[in-house]
N, C-alpha and C positions, 0 to 999 in steps of 0.2 A: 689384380684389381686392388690387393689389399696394397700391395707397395704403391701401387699411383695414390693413392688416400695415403696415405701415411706422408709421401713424399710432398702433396698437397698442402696437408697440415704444415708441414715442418715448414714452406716456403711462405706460408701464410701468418707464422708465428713470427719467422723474422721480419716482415713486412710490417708488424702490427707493433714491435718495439723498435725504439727511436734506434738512429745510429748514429754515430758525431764525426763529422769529416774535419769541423774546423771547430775550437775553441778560444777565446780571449777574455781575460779579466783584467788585466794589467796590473794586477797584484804585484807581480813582481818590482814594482815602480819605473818602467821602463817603459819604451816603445816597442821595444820586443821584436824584433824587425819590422815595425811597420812603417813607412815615409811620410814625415811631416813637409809639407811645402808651403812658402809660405808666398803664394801669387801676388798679394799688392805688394811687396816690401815693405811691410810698413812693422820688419822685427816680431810681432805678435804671431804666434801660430801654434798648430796644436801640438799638448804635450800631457803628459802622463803626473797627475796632482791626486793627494788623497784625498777624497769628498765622502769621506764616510761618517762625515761630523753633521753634513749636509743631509746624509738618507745611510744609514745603517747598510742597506743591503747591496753599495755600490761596491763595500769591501775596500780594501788601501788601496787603489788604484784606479781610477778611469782616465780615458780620454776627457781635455776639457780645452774649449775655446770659447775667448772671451769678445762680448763687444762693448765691456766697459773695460778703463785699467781704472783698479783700486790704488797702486800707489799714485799714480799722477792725478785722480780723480776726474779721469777726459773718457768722452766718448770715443768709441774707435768702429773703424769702418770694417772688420773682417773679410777677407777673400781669403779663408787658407782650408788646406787640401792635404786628407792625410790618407795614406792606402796600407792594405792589408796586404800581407807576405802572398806569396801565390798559393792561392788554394787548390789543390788536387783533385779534379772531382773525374779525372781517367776512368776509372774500375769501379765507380758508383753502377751498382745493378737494377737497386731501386728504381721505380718510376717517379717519386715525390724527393726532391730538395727544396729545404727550406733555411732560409737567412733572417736570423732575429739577431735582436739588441733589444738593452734599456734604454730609453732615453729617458733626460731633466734636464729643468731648468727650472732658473727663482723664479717662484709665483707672483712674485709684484712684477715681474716685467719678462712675463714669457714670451711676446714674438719673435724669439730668436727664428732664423729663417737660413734652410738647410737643403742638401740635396743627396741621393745615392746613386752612387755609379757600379755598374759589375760591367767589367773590362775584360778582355782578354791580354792587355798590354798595361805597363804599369808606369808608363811616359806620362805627364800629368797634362800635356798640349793634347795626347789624344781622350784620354778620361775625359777633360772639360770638352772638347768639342764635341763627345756621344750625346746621348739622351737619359738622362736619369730615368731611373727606373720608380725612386720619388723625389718628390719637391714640396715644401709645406714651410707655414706659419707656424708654429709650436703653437698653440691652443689648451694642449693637455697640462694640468696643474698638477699634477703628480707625478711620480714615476713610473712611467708607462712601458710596455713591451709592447715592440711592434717586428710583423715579422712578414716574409714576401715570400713567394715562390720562386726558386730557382731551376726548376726541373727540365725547362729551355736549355740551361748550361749544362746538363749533364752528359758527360763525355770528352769535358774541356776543363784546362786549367783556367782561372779567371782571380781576378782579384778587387775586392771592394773598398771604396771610397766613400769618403765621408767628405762633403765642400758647405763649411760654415761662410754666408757672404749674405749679402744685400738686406741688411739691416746693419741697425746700430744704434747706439746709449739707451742697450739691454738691458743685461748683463754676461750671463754665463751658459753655454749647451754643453751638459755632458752624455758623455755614450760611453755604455761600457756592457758586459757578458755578451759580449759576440759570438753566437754558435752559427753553424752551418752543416744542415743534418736533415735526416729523412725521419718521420714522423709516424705514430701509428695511423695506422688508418681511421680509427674512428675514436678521439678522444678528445671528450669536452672538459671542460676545466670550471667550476661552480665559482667563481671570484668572490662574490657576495650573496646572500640573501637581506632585502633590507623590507621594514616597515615601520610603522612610526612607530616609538615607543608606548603609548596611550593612546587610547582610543573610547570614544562612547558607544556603551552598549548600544547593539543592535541597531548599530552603524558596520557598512563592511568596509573593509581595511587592506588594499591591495599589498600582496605579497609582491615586490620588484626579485626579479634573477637576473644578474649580471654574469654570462657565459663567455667565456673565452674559448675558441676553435683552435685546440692545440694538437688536433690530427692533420694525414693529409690528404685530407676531403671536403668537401662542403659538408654543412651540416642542413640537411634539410626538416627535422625535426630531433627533440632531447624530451624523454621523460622523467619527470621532475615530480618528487614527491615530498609532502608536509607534515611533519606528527605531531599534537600536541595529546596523543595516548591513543588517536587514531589516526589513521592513513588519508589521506589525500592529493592521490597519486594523478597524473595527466598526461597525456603525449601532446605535447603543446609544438606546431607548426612554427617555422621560422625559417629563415637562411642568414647563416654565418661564413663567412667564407676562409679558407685559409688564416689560421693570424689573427681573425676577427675579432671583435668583440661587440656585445649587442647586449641592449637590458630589457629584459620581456616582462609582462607578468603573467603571476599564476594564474590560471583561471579561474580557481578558488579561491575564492576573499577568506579572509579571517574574520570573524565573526560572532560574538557573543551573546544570549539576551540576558546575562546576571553579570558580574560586578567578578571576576578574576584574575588567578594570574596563572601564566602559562608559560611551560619551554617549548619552541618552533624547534624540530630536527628538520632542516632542510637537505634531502641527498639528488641528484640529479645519478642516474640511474644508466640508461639506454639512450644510444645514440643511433639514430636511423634506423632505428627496431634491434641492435645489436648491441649487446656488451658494452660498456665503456671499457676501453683498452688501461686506462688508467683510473682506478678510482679512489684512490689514495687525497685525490683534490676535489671530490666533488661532493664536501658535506660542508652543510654552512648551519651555525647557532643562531636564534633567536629570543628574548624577551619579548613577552606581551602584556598589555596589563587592561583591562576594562575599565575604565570609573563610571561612577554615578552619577555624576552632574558635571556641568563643564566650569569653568575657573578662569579668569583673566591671564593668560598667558603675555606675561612682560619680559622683555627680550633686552642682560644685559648684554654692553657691547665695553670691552676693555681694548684702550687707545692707546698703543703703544709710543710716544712722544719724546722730547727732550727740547729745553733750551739752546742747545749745540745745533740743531738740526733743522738744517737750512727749506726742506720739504714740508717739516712737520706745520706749519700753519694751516697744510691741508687738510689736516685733521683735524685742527683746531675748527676750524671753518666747518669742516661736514657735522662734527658734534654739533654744533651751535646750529647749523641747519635741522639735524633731527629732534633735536630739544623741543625747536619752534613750531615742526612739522606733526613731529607724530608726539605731542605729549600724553598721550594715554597709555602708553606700553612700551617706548625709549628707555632705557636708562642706560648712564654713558658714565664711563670713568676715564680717567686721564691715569695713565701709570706711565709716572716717568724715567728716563733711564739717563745714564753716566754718572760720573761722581761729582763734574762740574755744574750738574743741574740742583739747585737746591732743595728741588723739591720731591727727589726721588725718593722713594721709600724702598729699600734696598731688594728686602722678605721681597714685595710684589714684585718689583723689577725682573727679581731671579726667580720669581716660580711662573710668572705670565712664560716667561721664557721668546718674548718677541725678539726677533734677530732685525727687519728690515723694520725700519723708520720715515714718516710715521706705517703703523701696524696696528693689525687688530685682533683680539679675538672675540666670538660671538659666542655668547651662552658656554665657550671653552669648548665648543665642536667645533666651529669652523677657527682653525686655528693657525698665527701668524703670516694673516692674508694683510694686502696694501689696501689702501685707504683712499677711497673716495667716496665724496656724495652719493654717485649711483650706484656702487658698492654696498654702502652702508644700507642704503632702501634697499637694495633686493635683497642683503642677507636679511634686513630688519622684518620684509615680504613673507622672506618662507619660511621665518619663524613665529612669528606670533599667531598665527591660523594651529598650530600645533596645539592638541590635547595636554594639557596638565593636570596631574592627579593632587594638587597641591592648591591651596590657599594661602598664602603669608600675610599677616599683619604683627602690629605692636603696639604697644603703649609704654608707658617709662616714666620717670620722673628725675627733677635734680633738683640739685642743690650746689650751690654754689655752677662749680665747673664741674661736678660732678655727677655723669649721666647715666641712668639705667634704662637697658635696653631690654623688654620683658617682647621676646620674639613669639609669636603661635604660629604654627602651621596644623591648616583643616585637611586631612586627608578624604580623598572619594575615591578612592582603591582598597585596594588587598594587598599587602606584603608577608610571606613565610617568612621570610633570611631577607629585611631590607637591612641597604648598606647607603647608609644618608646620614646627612650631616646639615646642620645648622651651623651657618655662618655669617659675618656683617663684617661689610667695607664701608669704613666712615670716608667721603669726600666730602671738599669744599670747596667752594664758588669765589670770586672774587679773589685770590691772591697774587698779591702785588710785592714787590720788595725793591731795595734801593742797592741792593747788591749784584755786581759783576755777572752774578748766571742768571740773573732775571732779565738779562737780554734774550730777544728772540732771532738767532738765527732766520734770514727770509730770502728766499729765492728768488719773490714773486717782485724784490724791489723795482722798481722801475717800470714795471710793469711785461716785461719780455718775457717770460714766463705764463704771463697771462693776468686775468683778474681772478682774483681771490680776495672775495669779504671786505676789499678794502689793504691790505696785506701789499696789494703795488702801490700803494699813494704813500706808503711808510719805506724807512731808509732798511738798509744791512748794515748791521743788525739792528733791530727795532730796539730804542733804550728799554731800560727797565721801567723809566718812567711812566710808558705810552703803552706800558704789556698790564693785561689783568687775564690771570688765568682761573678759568672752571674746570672744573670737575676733577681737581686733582685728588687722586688716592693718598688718603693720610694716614690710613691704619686698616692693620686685619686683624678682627675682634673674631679666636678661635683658627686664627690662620688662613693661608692660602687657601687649604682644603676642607675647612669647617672645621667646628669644635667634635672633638671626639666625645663618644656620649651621650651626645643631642637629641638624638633621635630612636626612639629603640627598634628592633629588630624585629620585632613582630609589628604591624598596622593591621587596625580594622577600618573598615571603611564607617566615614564620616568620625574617626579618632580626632580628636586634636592634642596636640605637642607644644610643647611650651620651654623654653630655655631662657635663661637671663645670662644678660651679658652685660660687663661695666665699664667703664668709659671715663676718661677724667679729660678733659679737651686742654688742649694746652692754652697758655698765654699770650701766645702769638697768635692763636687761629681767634674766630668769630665766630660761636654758636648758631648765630642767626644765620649763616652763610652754608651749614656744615648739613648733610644728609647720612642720613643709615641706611646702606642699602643692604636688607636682607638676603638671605640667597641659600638653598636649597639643592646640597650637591651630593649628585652622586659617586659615591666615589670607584664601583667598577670601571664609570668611564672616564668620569671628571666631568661629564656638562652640570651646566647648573640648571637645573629643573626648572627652579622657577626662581622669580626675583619681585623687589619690590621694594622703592625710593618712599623713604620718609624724613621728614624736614625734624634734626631734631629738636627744634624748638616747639612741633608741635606735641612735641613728647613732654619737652622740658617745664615740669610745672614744681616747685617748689613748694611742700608741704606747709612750709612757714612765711608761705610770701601773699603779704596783703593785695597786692594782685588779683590773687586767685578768689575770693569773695568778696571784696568791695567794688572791684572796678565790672562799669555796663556800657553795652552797648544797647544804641537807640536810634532810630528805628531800624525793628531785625522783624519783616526783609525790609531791603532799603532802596532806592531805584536811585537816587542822584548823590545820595552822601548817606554818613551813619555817624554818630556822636560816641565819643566816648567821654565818661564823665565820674568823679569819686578819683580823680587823680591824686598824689601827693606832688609836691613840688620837686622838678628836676628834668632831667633828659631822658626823650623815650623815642624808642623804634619798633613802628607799625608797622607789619608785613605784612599783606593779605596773599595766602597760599590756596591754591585751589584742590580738589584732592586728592590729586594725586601726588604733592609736595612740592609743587612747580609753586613759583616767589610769581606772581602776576603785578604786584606794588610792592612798594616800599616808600612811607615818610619819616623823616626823621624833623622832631619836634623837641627846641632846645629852651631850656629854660621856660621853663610851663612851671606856671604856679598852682600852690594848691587848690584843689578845688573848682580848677579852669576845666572847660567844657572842651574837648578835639574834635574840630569838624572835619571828619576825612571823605573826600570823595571818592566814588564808583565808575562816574562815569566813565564808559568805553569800554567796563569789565562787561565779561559776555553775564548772563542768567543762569544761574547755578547755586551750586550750596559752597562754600567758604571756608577756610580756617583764617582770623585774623589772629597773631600774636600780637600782643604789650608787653615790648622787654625795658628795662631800666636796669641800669648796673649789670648784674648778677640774676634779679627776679625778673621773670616773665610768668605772661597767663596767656592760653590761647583759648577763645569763644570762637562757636558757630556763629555765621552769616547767609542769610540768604539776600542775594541779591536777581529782583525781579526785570 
């Protein structure tokens, strides 16, 4: 009895550790014996590239097949078909085979559209005439593993294929860590725990698990437990299947009624009341934090762009859509990219680090995704409903051309060890130039592309004359990633922070045109906490400018018009900004004499409270306004 027990174990131990029949990385730079074929003729077909510039973990080698070509810059129709050497799976004892891969592709244009074959023949007339075993639209924006059961084949040599086709003007599928192997029986894999950074007390805050089934079993339930100095553990119900992957939540909210901060140890424990076979993967970290009050949560969005770049108007175009849409918690930058763009600012160019054009990133979490209108609303959607522990504003003053920018941030958290930083990106609105890269690349010419803003009624390339660009990034006041210093390391809640930052605007730019947009970064991850658009003219008030005490407005509120009056003689530009630092008007009044009264209208302005600036030369003044 005791050797049947003994002999039990032992055959149940190798059952429960993986075993590997087939491996492939294609590191070596090569096909490695596997057959590329290429069914349309049309030259293109798959072959062994390093893409590890692209994702780190694909290593110098993948499989990659294209349905754009970059040097001709043409769409291509792929039908090509590559097979793996023959796999042995005679003397497999196992009851479980399983067949995974990574796959990717660019996130601006993932429908690449694919198939797998497991053959027993490695003739590509028979492969394509079986039945795949999958077929799919790529969906997945990451680098995904996906993995099938082979356990039908065991007893049989067989060999797999990959058939890139029926799409086109993608770009790129790659595949690469091909294993084929039997699995433990019961092992789950913790991929993430996630929840929102912030949270209001005594509000509950679901814990998200995202489980990957890397045994060779279903997973009919996993217990998952949460520590922030206490346990709360659960056997939480679900079905994962082979390969799977599934995002549950905890049953136990997170949870606070005072004002802290906490580390989540997330460990997922037991699979189907058993052991995890492997638990080396199944502990995930958390941050939490409670605040005391809630806070305007404004959501930047950095536009990855260029004059070179024949797409980018679409970007141009969604900006100007969210400006008009959501101005209460939008804030947009233009960061330009090549060296032929005049208006690239190099520092942002290379730290944003956008690769596909135009491009974005959000708050610097959702990062170098493509660019569209309903893109920009749904990231714009499910960021600004998010908790911030943070308040920003400013004040500042100039002189001349020279601007201070005195930033606060109101904390309603707790921080032991924070790692924050204060920062400001100066953009501006309106720049136009007569020079060579102030032309616009346009796709939409003609219109065959489609409608865009207006962008098809204009030529390729749009002159410089007919281009006026917003929101370009002109400077980073403390760097890409904030000033170091800014913020200290210990916060109390309801603290506030303050940093001064200075500024000299150049020659070329326009004050009146130019914003500060605050910004509050973390820098464990890099998102920016919080953000916040200020016009700096409403800052810009010169200590010695007659402006700022003689000149009135009348009548304040005002419903059809409002006066201003105690002018001195000369040229002036009236901007009425609402308050979020959005320009709603602008008059410009030439040659006004002294002592002349400026009757400036309202009408069509909504009912609100106002910033109007009076600039001349160098001096400006900005009063409140209410208009009823």
């Amino acid at each position: 009895m005791k050797k049947i027990t003994l002999l039990f174990l032992f055959l149940f131990a190798l059952q429960s550790q993986a075993q590997t029949y087939f491996s492939e990385n294609f590191n070596s730079g090569t096909l490695n014996g596997w057959i590329s074929t290429d069914l349309d003729g049309d030259t293109h077909l798959w072959n062994v590239s390093d893409a590890s510039a692209i994702n780190s973990n694909l290593g110098t080698g993948s499989l990659v097949s294209y349905s754009f070509d970059d040097p001709s810059n043409l769409p291509l129709t792929p039908d090509n078909l590559v097979t793996s050497p023959a796999i042995d799976l005679t003397a497999v004892t196992a009851t479980n085979v399983v067949f995974s891969y990574d796959q990717l592709t660019d996130s601006n244009w993932p429908d690449e559209h694919y198939a797998i074959y497991i053959t027993t023949s490695n003739d590509p007339s028979v492969i394509t005439a079986s039945t795949p075993i999958y077929e799919t639209d790529i969906t997945d924006l990451a680098l995904t593993n996906k993995a099938f059961d082979l356990s039908s084949f065991i007893g049989q040599t067989v060999y797999v294929s990959f058939r890139h086709f029926s799409c086109t003007d993608k770009y790129y599928l790659i595949i690469d860590n091909i294993q084929v192997k039997t699995l433990p029986i019961n092992d789950v894999q913790l991929v993430s725990s996630d929840i929102v950074r912030y949270g209001l007390i005594n509000v509950a805050n679901d814990l998200s698990l995202t489980l990957t089934n890397k045994g060779g079993n279903v997973i009919n339930n996993v217990t998952v437990n949460w520590n922030d100095g206490a346990d709360h553990s659960a056997t939480i119900p679900t079905s994962i299947g082979i390969g799977e992957t599934v995002t549950i939540n905890h049953p136990t909210a997170v949870q606070y009624a005072s004002v802290v901060e906490k580390s989540l140890v997330v460990t997922a424990s037991q699979v189907n009341g058993n052991e995890d076979a492997d638990p080396s993967n199944n502990t995930s970290y958390n941050k939490f934090n409670t605040i005391s009050q809630a806070s305007v949560k404004n959501v930047l969005f950095e536009e990855g762009t260029g004059t070179w770049c024949q797409w980018c108007p679409r970007g141009a175009v969604a900006m100007n859509y969210m400006d008009s849409t959501y101005p209460n918690q939008f804030i947009g930058v233009a960061v330009h990219n090549s060296s032929s763009d005049p208006m690239r600012l190099t520092a942002y160019d290379t730290a944003a680090g956008i690769t596909g054009f135009p491009g974005m990133n959000v708050d610097r979490v959702v990062k170098n995704s493509g660019v569209s209108q309903s893109l920009m609303v749904s990231n714009f959607n499910q960021r600004k409903i998010l908790a911030t522990p943070v308040t920003l504003n400013a004040s500042g003053s100039v002189v001349a051309s020279a601007i201070t920018i005195n930033v606060s941030a109101t904390f309603r958290t707790v921080f032991a060890a924070a790692n924050l930083r204060l920062g400001v990106i100066i953009s501006e609105d309106g720049v136009h130039g007569t020079a060579t890269g102030y032309k616009q690349a346009n796709a939409y010419a003609g219109g065959a592309s489609g409608v865009m803003g207006g962008f098809e009624t204009l030529p390729n390339p749009v002159p410089a004359a007919q281009m006026t660009y917003n929101h370009v990034g002109r400077n980073l006041l403390g760097g890409y990633s904030g000033q170091t210093g800014s913020v200290p390391t210990t916060i109390t809640d309801g603290q506030l922070v303050t940093y001064t930052f200075n500024y000299t605007v150049p020659s070329t730019s326009v004050i009146a045109n130019m914003h500060a947009v605050l910004v509050l970064i973390d820098q464990a991850t890099g998102e920016v906490v919080n953000a916040k658009s200020v016009v700096l003219n409403t800052l810009a008030v010169d200590s010695n400018n007659y402006l700022k005490d003689a000149v009135q407005i009348y009548p304040n509120p005002a419903s059809d018009h409002f006066n201003i009056n105690n002018l001195k003689g000369g040229d002036y530009t009236i901007t009425i900004y609402n308050m979020l630092g959005k320009a709603v008007q602008t008059v410009e009044s030439k040659n006004v004499i002294e002592n002349e009264t400026l009757t400036i209208p309202v009408k069509g302005i909504s009912s609100g409270e106002y910033i109007v600036n009076i600039a001349s030369g160098t001096t400006s003044n900005s009063l409140h306004l209410l208009v009823k």
